[in-house]
N, C-alpha and C positions, 0 to 999 in steps of 0.2 A: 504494500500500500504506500503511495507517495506521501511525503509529508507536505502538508498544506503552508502555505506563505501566502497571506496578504498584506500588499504594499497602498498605501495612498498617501498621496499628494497630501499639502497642508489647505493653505490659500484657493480658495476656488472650490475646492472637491468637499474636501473636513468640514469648512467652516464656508459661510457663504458669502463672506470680503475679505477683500487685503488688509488682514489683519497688521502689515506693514506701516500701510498708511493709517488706521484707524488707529494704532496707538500713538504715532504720532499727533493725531489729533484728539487724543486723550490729557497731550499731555500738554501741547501750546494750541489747542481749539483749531478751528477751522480757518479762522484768520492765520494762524502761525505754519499750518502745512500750506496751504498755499505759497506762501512767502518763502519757506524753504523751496517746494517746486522750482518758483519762480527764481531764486537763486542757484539750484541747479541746473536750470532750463539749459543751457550750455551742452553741462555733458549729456543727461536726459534723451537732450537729440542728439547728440555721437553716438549713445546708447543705441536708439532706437536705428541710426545707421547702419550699426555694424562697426562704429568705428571708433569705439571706445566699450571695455568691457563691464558688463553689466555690475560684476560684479563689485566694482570699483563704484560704479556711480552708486550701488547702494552702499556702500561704504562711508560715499563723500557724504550722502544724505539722513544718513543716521549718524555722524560725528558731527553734523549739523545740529542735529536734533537732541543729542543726550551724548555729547562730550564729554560734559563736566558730570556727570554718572560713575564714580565707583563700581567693579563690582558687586562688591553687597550692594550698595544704591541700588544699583539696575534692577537686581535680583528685586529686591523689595518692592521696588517700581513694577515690574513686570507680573509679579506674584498678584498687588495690587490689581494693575488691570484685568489679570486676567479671572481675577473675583468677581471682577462686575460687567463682563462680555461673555460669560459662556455660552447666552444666546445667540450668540455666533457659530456654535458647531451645529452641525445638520443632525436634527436629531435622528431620524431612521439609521441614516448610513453608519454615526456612529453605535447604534445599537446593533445593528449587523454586523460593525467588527467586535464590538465587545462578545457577543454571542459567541463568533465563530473563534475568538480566542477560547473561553470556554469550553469552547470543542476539542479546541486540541490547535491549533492552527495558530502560527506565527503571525503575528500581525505586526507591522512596521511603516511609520510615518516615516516618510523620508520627505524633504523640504527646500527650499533655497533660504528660505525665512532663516531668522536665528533661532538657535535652539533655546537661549535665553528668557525666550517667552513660549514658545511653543512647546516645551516638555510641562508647564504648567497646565496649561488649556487640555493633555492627554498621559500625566502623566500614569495611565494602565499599559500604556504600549512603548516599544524603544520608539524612540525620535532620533532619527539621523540630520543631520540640516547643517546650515551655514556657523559656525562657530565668532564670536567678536572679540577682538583681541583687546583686554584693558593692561593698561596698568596701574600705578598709585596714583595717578592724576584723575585717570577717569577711561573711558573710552580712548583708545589712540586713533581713531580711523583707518584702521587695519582690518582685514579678516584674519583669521585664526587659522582657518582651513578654507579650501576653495570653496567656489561660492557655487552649492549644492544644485546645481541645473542642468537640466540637458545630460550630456554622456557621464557626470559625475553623480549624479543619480545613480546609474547601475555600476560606476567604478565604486562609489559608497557601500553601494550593498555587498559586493561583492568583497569587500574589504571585509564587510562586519560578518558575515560566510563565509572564511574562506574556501571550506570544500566548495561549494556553490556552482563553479563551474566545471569543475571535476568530477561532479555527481548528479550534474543537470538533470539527467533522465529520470530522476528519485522523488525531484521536488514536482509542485504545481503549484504555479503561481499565481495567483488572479490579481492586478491590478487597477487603480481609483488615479485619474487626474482631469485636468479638466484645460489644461495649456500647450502652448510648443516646448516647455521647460519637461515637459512629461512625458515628451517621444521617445524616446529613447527605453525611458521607464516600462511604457505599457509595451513597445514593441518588444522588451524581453520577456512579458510576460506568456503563459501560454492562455489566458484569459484577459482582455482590458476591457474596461470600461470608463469612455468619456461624460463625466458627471454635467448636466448644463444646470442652467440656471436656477430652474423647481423644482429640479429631483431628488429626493431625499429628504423633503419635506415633512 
């Protein structure tokens, strides 16, 4: 009997916004994420080119936003919001992976978000995601590790596995995303599904 693995996505799939930008504007309102936007709008669009990596611009736009954040700060900050948004996650879909862990079945978030806030929102399940690198001052505007999208999704998993692709044949995978950050992801699985807007409701 294969052992069961299920993967999904954070942003989009999990939860129904970019929890990215929504705590941003938890934390300087909706006047204050604009105004960051607007100060990033530069890279943003190199972003959206191709010609500057994503990963960086979210980088630049959260040492924007929570610089002067400690890790413990952050923590506590994040812990915080994520008290008062868990109206955010989809409820069906997360009770379908809760179930099917109970079954037996590996469930695993994998993400671009940081895991800083998103192991809170789930913390029943491993979180794989984008890492933020602080030190005593606060935030440095660094990532920690690469910035969890696209083919580093399934370099992720397969890190956290490592038989994984030495025993392909063994597993089944069903994968949850709902973006281009998640191709890669569902194309490894041997089951995807692309979550849209009201599903899971």
């Amino acid at each position: 009997m294969k052992k069961e693995i299920i993967l999904s996505d954070f942003d989009g799939t999990l939860t129904t916004c970019d929890t990215m930008l929504d705590i941003i504007r938890f934390r300087h309102g909706t006047a204050g994420l604009w105004l960051a936007l607007l100060r990033l709008l530069p890279w943003i669009v190199m972003m959206k080119l191709h010609l500057y990596p994503n990963g960086k611009a979210k980088a630049r736009l959260l040492k924007h936003c929570f610089g002067d954040l400690t890790a413990a700060g952050f923590r506590q900050f994040a812990q915080d919001y994520v008290s008062r948004h868990t109206h955010l996650l989809r409820p069906a879909l997360l009770r379908h992976l809760q179930e099917a862990q109970a079954g037996g079945a590996t469930v695993i978030v994998i993400t671009a978000s940081p895991v800083e806030w998103v192991r809170w929102f789930v913390p029943q399940f491993t979180v794989l995601g984008t890492a933020l690198d602080f030190d005593e001052r606060g935030f440095t505007g660094r990532l920690a590790s690469p910035n969890c999208y696209g083919e580093e999704k399934v370099r992720r998993l397969t890190q956290h596995l490592p038989g994984l692709f030495a025993h392909r044949d063994t597993f089944r995978i069903t994968a949850y995303g709902d973006s281009r950050g998640d191709k890669e992801m569902l194309d490894f699985a041997d089951e995807a599904h692309i979550v849209r807007k009201n599903d899971w409701m």
